[in-house]
N, C-alpha and C positions, 0 to 999 in steps of 0.2 A: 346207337348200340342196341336199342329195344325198342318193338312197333309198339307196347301198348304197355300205359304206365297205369295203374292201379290208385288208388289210395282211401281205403276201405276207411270208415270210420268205427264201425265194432271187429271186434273178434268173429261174432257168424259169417260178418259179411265177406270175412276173411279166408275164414274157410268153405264159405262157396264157392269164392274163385280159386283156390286150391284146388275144390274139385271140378271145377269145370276145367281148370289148364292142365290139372296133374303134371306130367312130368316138360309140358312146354312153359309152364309159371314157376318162376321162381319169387320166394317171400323175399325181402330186401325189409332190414331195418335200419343196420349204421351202415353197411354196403362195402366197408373198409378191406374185405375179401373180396365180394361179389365184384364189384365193380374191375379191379384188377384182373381178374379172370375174365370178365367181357371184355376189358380191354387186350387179351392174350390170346381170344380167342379157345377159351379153356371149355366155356361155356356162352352159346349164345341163345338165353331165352325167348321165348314167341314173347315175354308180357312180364312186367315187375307188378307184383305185388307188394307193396310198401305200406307194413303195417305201423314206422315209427312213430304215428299221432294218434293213435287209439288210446283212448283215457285207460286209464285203470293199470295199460300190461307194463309201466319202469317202476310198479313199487317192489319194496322189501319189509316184508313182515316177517316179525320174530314173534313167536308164541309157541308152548309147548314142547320147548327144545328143540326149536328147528326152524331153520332160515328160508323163507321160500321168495326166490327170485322171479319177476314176473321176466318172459322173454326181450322185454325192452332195457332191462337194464346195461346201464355201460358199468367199463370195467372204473373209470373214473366217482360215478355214482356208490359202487361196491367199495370202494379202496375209501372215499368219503364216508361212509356209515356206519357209525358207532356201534351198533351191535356188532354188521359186520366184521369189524376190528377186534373187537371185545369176543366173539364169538366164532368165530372163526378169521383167525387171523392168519394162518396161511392161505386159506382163499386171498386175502383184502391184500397180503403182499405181491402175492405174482399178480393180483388185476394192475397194483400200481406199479408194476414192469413192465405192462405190458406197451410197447410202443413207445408216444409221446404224448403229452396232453391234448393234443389237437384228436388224435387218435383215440384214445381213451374218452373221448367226451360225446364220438360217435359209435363206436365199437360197442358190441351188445355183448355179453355172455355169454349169451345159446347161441352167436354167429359162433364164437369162439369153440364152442363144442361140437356144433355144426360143421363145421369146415374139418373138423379131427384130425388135423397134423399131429404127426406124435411130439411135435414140438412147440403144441401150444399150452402156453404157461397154466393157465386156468383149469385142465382138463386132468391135472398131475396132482394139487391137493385136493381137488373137490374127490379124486379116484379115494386118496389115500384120508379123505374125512368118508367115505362110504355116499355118498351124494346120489342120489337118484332123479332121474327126468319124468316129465307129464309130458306126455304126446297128447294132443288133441285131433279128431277125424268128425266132418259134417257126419259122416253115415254111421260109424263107426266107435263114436263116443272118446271118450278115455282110457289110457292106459299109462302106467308108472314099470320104467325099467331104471333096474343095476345098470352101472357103468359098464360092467362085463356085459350086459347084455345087449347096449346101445352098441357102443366100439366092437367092429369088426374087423376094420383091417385099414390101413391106407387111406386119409379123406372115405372110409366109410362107415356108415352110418346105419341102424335099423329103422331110421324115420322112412317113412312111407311117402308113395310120392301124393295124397292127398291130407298129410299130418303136417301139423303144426307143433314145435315145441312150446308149451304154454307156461310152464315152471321149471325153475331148477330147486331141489328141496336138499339143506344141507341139516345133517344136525350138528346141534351147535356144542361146540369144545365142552364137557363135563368142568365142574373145579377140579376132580382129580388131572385132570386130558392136558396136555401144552404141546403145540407142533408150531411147525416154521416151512418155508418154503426158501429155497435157494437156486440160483441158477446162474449158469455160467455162458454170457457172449464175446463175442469176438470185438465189442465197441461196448460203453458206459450208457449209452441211450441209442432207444428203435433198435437193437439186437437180438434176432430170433437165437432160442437155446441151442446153444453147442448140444450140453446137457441140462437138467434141471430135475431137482429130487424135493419132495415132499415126505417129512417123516412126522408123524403125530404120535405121542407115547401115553398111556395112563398110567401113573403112579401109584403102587402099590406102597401105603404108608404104613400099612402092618402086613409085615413080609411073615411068610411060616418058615422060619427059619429051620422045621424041621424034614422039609422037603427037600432034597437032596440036590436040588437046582439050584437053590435057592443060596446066596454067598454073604458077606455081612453087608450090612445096607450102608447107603452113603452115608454124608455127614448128617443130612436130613432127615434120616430113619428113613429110604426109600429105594426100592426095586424098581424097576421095568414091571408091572401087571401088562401091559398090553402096548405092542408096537405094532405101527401101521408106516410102510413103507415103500412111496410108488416113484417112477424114476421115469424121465420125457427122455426122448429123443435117441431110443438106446434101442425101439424096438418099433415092429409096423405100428402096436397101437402102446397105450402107458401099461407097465406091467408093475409090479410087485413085488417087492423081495422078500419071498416067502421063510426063505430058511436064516436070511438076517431076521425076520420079524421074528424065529422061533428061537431061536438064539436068543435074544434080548429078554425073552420074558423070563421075570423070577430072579435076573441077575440086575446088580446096581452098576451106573456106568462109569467102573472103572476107566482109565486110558486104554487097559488091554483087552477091555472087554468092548469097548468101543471102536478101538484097529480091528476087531477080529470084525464084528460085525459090518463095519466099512469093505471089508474084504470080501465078505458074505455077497453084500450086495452089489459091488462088481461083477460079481462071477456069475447075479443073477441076471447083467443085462446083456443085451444083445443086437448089441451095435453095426454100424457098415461102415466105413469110410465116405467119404465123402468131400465136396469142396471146402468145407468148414471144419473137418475135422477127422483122423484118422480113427478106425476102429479102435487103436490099441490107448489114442488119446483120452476119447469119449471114458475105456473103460477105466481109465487112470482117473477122470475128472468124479467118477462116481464116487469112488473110494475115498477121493477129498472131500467133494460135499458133502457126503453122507458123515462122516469123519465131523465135519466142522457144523452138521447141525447138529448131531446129538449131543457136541459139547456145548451149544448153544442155550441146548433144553437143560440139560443137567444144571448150566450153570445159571440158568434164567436169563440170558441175555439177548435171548432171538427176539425178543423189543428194542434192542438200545440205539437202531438206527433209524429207526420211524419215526416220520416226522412230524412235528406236533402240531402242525395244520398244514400237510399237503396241501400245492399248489394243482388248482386243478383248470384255470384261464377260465374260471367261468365268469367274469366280471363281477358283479352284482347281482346275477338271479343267482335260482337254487339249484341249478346243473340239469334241469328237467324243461326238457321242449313243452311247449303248447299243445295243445288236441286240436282235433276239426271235429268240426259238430255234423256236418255231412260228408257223404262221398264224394270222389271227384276220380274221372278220367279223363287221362289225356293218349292223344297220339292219332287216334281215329280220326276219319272226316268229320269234321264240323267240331271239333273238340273245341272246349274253351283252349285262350292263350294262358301263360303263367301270369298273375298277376303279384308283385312283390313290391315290398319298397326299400328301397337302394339310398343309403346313405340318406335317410328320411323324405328321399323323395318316389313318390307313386308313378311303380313302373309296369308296363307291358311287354311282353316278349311273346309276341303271336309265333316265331319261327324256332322255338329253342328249345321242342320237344326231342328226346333221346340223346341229348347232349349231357354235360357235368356241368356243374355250377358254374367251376374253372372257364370252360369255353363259353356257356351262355354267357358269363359278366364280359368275356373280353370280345367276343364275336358279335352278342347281338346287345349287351346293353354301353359296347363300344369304351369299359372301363379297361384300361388296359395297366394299370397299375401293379395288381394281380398278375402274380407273374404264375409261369408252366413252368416249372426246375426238371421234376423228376415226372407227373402224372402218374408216382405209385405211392404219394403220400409220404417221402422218405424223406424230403428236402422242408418243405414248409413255406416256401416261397410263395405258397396262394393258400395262406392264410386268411379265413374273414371270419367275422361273426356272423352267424345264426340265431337269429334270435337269443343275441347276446351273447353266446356261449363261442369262444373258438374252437373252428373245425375246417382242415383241408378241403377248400372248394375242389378239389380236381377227384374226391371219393364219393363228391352231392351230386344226385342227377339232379340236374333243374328243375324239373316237376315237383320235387323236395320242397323248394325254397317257395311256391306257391303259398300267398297268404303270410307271407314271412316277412320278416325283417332284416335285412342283409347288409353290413357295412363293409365298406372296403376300406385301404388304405386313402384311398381319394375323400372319404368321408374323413379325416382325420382333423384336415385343415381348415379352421375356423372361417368366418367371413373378413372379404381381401386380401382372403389368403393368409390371413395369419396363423403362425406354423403351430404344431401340437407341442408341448412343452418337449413332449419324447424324441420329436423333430430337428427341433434347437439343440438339444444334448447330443444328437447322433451327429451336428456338424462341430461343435465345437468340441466334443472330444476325436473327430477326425474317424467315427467309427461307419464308414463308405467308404470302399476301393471302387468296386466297379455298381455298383448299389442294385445288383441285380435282387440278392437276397433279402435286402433292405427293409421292402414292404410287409412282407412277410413276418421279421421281427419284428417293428413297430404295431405291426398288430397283436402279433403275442405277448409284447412287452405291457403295450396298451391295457388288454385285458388285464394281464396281473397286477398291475398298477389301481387299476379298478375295483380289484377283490383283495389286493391287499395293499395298500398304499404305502406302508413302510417295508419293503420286503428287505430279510437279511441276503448275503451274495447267493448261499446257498440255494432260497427259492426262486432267485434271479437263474440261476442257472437250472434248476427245473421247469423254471416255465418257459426257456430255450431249449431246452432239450430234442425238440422236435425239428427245430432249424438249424440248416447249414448253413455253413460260409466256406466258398471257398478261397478266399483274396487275403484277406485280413486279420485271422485269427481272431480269438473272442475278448481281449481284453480288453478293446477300445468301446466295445458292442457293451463290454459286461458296466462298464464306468459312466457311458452313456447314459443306462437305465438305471441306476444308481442315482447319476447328477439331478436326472429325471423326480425321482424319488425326494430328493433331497428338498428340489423346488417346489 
């Protein structure tokens, strides 16, 4: 799918070949878009630049009221950290919607802003906390834009074709500040937004009562001082609900001052129909979430569903891939082969450049275990770890996996074969029809077994979230990794 595969070890070196490919290079960190778009034929690069193992770019630092995302972060790593929670927690809630965990443990943030669907979860609170981006250019230096100023229209963007996004900067919720983030799909997990609305309010705890706005304050002694309110998938990019935000200030949130402003913000969006959903749906759907988060905020409960240690499949490490310490290219004549090791044994793959992880393990390192379901990351069925961490092999170019560590399901089974505990459980609870999906969940099950050994059902079923079945339904599946569990 791509002649020349990159893999810079710093930042500069990253943005020299930006500037050398400009608009035939593309940057590739979790690939969880890119990659489905070269496979559609959406886009087909001369060259990946694949900056995911450059030290430094997956932290998050909190200092000075404001959150700064380096471009590697996943939405899984966001939705995991504490400040981020603590501090902006309508970001950390749509990262942990976004997809499934296999998904989220490769998916970047700035791909997510990057890509600028009006229906991506992340791009709707960061709008409505005021979030600003760092562009970075070799020749060109630095520069910080508004979201109004990045988003223009449609999958478009004012990044340049030799810029790099290098930071996301959020500031972080004030004490007076509380918002939430909501959204509405057509399935419980991997569901792109129907709709999805971000409302953030500051509370005015000494209201002037003598301003004419201004109505008796809640129970709390409190007003609306400031509303911020942006809405996905209603409009080419996230817009705003300007006259619901103006509306809400000064008044306390009554039920009727709540319906009104719900209604406000309907009438500010601006919907189309579509395969997922009628115009007249979408603008019904605003008016309820908008509706059901301000009573959220009012009543403090836009926390009471988070979970108190998201399941995020990262086994035992810390959710953070390794670095390389030099460069590497592949694809060219005379290029190095992939060197990996596969279910702890050291492997070569001299022919399995511009392929996906999916296909190198089953074509050239002949594991065929790893199954193909969907190749858009939707099923889960080719499941592996990464350097410990699960992630969809059919989203990895293989070049990725270089220097890596890679388990398959085949790596499960002990010596003579002796089965994985999760193995024995999946036959004695009868949880295999046609066992196509099979391996897939043994790996995802595996992981969370790993990183949380006693899981309740709940997290059992979040860290399936990502796999299908279609034969057998989940309860045989769910009782399996339980028995699992148990032993």
């Amino acid at each position: 799918m791509w002649h020349t595969y990159h893999a810079p070890s710093t930042l500069a070196e990253a943005l020299a070949l930006r500037s050398q490919y400009r608009g035939a290079g593309r940057i590739i960190a979790g690939g969880t878009d890119l990659i489905l778009e070269m496979e559609r034929g959406v886009r087909q690069p001369e060259a990946l630049i694949d900056i995911s193992r450059i030290s430094g770019l997956d932290c998050i630092v909190a200092e000075e009221g404001e959150l700064r995302l380096g471009p590697l972060v996943t939405h899984n790593q966001a939705a995991g950290t504490p400040e981020a929670v603590a501090g902006a927690f309508p970001f950390a809630r749509a990262c942990w919607q976004v997809g499934a965990p296999q998904i989220r443990n490769r998916g970047t943030v700035a791909g997510n802003l990057i890509t600028a669907s009006p229906a991506n979860d992340t791009i709707t609170p960061l709008w409505a906390m005021d979030a600003t981006v760092t562009l970075a250019s070799e020749t060109h230096g630095q520069r910080t834009l508004r979201f109004d100023e990045f988003f223009s229209g449609v999958r478009c963007t004012a990044l340049q074709e030799d810029e790099i996004l290098v930071s996301i900067n959020i500031p972080m919720l004030k004490p007076s500040e509380r918002g939430t983030f909501l959204k509405f799909g057509l399935r419980q997990a991997q569901a792109i937004s129907v709709v999805n609305v971000a409302v953030v309010l500051d509370w005015d705890d000494h209201p002037d009562i003598r301003d004419a706005q201004a109505v008796v304050p809640d129970a709390a002694g409190r007003v609306v001082g400031n509303a911020r309110i942006a809405l996905g998938a209603v409009a080419p990019t996230i817009l705003r609900a300007d006259e619901a935000e103006s509306f809400l200030a000064g008044r306390a949130l009554t039920d009727e001052v709540i319906t009104q402003a719900a209604e406000l913000a309907a009438q500010a969006a601006q919907p189309i129909s579509d395969v997922r959903a009628s115009a007249e749906y979408r603008r019904a759907l605003v008016r309820a979430l908008a509706a059901q988060a301000l009573r959220q905020l009012r009543d403090g409960s836009e926390r009471a569903d988070w979970p108190s240690r998201p399941v995020m499949l990262w086994g035992q490490t810390a959710g953070r891939f390794p670095t390389i310490s030099r460069a590497a290219e592949f694809g060219k004549a005379g290029s190095p082969a992939i060197h990996l090791s596969i279910n702890g044994k050291p492997t070569v793959l001299p022919q399995a450049h511009g392929k996906t992880l999916l296909r190198a393990l089953r074509e050239d390192a002949g594991l065929i275990g790893t199954k193909e379901g969907c190749a858009e990351g939707e099923c889960g069925a080719c499941t592996v770890w990464l350097d410990g961490i699960a992630v969809m092999a059919c989203l990895v170019p293989a070049e990725r996996a270089d220097g890596c560590e890679v388990v398959t399901v085949e790596g499960m089974t002990g010596p003579a074969g002796q089965l994985h505990p999760l193995q024995d459980a999946f036959i004695q609870e009868g949880a295999v029809q046609c066992g196509y999906c099979t391996p897939g969940f043994l790996m995802s099950a595996a992981a969370l077994l790993d990183e949380v050994p006693h899981p309740t059902t709940e997290q059992v079923k979040d860290a399936l979230d990502g796999n299908l079945c279609r034969c057998t339904g989940y309860y045989a599946i769910l009782q399996a990794v339980e028995r699992a569990a148990a032993r």
